[in-house]
C-alpha positions as CSV (number, residue, x, y, z in Angstrom):
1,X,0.0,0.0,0.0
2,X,1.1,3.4,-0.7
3,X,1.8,5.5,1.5
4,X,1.6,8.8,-0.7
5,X,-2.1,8.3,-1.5
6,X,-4.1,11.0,0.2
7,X,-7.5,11.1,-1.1
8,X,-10.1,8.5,-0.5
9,X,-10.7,8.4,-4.4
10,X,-7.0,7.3,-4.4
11,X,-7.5,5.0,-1.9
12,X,-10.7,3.3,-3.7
13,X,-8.6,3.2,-7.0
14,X,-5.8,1.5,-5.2
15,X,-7.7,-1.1,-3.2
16,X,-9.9,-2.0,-6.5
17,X,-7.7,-1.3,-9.3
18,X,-3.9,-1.2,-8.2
19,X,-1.8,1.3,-8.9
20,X,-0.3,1.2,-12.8
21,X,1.0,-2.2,-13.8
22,X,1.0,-3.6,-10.1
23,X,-2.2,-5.5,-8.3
24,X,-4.6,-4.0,-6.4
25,X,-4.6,-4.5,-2.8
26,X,-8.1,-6.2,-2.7
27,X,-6.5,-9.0,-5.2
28,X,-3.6,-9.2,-3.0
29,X,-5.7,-9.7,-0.2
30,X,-7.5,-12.5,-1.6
31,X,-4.8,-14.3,-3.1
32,X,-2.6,-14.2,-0.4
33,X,-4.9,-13.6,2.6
34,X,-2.3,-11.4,5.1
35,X,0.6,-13.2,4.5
36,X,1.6,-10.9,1.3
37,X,4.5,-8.8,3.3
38,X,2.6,-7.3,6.1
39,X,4.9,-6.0,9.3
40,X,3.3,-5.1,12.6
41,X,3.8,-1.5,11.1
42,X,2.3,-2.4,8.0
43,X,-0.6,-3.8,9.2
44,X,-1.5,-1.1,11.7
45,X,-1.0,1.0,8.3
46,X,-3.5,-1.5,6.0
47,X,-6.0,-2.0,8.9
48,X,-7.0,2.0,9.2
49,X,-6.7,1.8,5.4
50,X,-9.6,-1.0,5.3
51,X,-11.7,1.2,8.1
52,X,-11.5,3.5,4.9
53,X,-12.6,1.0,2.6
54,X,-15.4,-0.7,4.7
55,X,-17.0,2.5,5.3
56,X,-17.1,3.4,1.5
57,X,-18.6,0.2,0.9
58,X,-21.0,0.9,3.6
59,X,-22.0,4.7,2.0
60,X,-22.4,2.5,-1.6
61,X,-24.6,-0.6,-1.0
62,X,-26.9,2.4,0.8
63,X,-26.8,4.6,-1.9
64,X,-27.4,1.3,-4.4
65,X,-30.4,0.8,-2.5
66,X,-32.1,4.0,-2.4
């Protein structure tokens, strides 16, 4: 994960789409579960990251719905 991406547009592009010619994170994740490089740093990092993420998702399946 990237530490330079400061928007939560960026964020959605690099959890979904990966950043140009690399995975995204949500591949990553499923492929290799946590185990893909993930320090006790890191994962503090990726884990407010995903609060990010899951609340997006939450704003989108209600907005679907509506």
């Amino acid at each position: 994960m990237s530490r330079g991406v400061s928007t939560v547009k960026e964020l959605w592009t690099e959890w979904h789409h990966g950043p140009t010619n690399q995975p995204s994170i949500k591949y990553l994740e499923k492929l290799y579960d946590t185990q893909w490089g993930q320090s006790t740093k890191e994962a503090k990092f990726f884990s407010r990251r995903l609060c990010v993420i899951k609340y997006v998702c939450g704003i989108v399946s209600r907005e679907l719905f509506f």
